[in-house]
C-alpha positions in Angstrom: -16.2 4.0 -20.4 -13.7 3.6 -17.2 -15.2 1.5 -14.6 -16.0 2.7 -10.8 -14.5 1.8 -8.1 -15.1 3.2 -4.2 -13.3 1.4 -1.8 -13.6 2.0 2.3 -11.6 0.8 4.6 -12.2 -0.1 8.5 -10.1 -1.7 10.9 -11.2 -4.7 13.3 -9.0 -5.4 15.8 -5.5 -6.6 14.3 -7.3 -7.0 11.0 -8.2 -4.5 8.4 -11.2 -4.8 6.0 -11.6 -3.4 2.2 -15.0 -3.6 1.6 -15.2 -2.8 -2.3 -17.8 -1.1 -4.8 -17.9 -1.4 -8.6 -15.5 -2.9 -10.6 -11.7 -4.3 -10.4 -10.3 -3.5 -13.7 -7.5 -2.3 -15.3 -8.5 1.4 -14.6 -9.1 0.7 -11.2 -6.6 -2.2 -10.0 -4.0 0.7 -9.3 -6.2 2.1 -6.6 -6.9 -1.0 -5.5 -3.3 -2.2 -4.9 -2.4 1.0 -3.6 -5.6 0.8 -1.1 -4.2 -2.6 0.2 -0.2 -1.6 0.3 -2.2 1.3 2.4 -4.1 -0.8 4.9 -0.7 -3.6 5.6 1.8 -0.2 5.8 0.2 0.3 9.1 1.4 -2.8 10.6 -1.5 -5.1 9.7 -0.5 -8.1 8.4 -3.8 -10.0 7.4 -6.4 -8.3 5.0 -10.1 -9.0 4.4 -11.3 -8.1 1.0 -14.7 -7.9 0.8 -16.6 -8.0 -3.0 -19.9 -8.4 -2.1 -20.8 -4.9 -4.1 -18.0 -5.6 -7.0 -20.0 -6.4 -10.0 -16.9 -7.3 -12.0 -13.5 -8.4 -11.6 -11.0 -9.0 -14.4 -6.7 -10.0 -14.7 -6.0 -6.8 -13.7 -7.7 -7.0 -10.4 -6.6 -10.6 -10.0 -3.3 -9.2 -10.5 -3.6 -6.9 -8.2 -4.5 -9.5 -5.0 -2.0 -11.7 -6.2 0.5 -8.8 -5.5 -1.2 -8.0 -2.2 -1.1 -11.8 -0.8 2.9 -11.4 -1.7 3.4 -8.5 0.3 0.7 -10.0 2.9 3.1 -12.9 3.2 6.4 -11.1 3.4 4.4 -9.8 6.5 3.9 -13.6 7.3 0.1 -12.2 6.7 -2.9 -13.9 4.9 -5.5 -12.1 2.5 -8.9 -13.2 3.1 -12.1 -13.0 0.2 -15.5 -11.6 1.4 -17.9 -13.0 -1.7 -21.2 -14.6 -2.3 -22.0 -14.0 -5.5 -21.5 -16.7 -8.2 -20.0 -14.2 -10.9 -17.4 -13.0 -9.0 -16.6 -16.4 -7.0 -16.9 -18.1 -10.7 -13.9 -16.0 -11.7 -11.9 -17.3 -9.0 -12.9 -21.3 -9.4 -11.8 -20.9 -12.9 -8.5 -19.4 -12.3 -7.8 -21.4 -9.7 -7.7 -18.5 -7.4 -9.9 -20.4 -4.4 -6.4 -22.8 -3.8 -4.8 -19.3 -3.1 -7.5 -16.9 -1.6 -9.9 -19.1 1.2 -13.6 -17.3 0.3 -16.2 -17.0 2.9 -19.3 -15.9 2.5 -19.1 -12.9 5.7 -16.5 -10.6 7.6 -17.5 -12.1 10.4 -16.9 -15.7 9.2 -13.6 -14.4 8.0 -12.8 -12.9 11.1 -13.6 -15.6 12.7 -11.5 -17.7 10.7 -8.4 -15.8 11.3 -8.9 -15.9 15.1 -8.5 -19.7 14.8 -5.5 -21.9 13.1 -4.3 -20.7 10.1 -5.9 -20.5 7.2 -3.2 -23.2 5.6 -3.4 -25.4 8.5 -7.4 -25.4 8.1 -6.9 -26.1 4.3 -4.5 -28.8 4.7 
């Protein structure tokens, strides 16, 4: 059976955010890159993907924000993770995903984070 996956979209100032329902898999990681190639067409540069309803996130999905941060960063734009719950986060600590993608636990946080210094200089 095909996963779900509703995704909205709303803009906050320069920033737009993905807030995401269901699941990121390989049935629904083409609308989710196309949702993203979407939301940086309209001259946003920096994304905030929020998963605090995705209840499962495989490869294909991973695949799918690692394709997003490359066109983010041709932009010379960052892509931002919205999660707090440990089986999603788990997936990215054991990929190695949380070097690449800075994880906070709110938009606002986020936000908040992209109104400051980089999110490279912060890491660094």
């Amino acid at each position: 059976m095909q996963g779900e996956l509703q995704i909205s979209e709303r803009r906050d100032g320069p920033t737009s955010v993905l807030e995401l329902t269901g699941e990121v898999d390989a049935y629904t990681s083409p609308s989710f890159r196309e949702a993203m190639i979407s939301a940086l067409g309209t001259g946003r540069k920096d994304l905030i993907i929020s998963m605090e309803r995705v209840e499962y996130i495989d490869s294909s999905g991973l695949g799918a924000l690692v394709g997003g941060l490359k066109r983010a960063s041709e932009q010379h734009g960052r892509i931002l993770i919205v999660c707090s719950k440990p089986q999603v986060t788990r997936v990215f600590e054991i990929t190695g995903l949380v070097r690449v993608f800075p994880i906070f636990e709110s938009v606002e946080a986020a936000c908040a984070a992209l109104e400051g210094p980089s999110v490279s200089e912060v890491v660094q």
